[in-house]
C-alpha positions in Angstrom: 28.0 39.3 102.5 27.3 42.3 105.4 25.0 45.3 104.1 27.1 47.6 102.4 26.7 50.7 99.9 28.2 51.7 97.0 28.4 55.2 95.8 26.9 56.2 92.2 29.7 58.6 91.4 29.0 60.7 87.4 31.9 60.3 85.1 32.3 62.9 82.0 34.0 59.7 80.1 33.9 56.2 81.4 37.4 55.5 80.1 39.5 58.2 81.3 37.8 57.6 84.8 38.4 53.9 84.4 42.1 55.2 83.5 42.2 57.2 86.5 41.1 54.8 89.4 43.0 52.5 87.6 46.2 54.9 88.8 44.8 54.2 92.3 44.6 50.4 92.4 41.1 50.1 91.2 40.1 47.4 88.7 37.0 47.2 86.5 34.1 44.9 87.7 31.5 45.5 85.3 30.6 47.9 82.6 28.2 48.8 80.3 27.9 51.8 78.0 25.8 53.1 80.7 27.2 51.8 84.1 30.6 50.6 85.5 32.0 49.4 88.8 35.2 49.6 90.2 36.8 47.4 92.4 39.9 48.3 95.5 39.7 45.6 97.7 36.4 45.5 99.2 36.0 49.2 98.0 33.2 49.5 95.2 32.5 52.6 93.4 30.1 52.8 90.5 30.0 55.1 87.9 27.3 56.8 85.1 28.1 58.8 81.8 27.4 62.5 82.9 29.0 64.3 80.0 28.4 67.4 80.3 29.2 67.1 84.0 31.0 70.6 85.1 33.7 69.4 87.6 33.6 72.7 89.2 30.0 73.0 89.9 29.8 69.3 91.1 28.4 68.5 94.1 29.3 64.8 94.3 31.2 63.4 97.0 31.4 60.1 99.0 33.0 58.8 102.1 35.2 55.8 101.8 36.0 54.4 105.4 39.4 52.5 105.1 41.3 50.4 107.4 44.4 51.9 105.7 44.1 55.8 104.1 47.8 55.8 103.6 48.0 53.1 101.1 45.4 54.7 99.1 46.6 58.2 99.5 50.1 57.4 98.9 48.8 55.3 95.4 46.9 58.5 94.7 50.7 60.5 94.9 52.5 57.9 92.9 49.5 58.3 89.8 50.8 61.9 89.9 47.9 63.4 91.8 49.3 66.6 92.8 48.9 68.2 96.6 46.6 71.2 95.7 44.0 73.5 97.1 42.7 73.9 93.3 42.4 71.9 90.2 41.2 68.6 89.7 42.1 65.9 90.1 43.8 66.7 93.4 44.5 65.7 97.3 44.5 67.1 100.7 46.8 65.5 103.0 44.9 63.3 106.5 44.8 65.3 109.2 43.1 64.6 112.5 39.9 66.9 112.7 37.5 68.5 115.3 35.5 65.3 115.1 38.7 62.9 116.2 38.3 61.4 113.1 41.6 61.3 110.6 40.8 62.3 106.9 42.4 62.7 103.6 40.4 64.4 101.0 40.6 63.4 96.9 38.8 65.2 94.4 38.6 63.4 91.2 38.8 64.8 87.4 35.1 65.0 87.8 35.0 66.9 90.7 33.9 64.4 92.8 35.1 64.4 96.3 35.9 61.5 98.1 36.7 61.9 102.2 39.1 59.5 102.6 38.3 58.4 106.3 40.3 55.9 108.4 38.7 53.5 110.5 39.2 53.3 114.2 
């Protein structure tokens, strides 16, 4: 296996976040009452119960580097994830920024964001 990182990512309520990745492809690995992972691919996110998380004072976030954005952004669309500049959950469409680099944003029901960032 090559050295890789998984992000430790709070959830208010393991099951509705398992409910909600689910939405977006992602399959449960492991859980506990006190952990879980989920599982896109080779994507791995783990989660812990934060329940009195506010999702908009949260300063979580994570970069997930994909081969493909699109097919995660456009599976984050179909689970009814509305475009938004408020709100959670919600996305921002990829654009190309300053840096070259071309990035979707998601913002989970946590308040969590996660660049979506497509590999070169």
């Amino acid at each position: 296996m090559a050295d890789h990182a998984t992000p430790n990512l709070p959830a208010r309520d393991l099951d509705a976040t398992a409910r909600f990745y689910a939405a977006l492809g992602f399959e449960q690995g492991w859980r506990n009452d006190s952990w879980m992972i989920l599982e896109r691919g080779e994507l791995m996110l783990e989660f812990f119960p934060w329940p009195d998380l506010d999702p908009f004072a949260s300063s979580f976030s994570c970069c997930l580097r994909l081969d493909h954005i699109d097919a995660l952004y456009a599976a984050a669309v179909s689970a009814g994830v509305p475009e938004a500049t408020t709100g959670h959950p919600r996305l921002h469409p990829a654009t190309v920024e300053a840096s070259g680099m071309r990035i979707a944003y998601l913002v989970d029901p946590d308040g969590t964001l996660l660049r979506l960032v497509q590999n070169p």
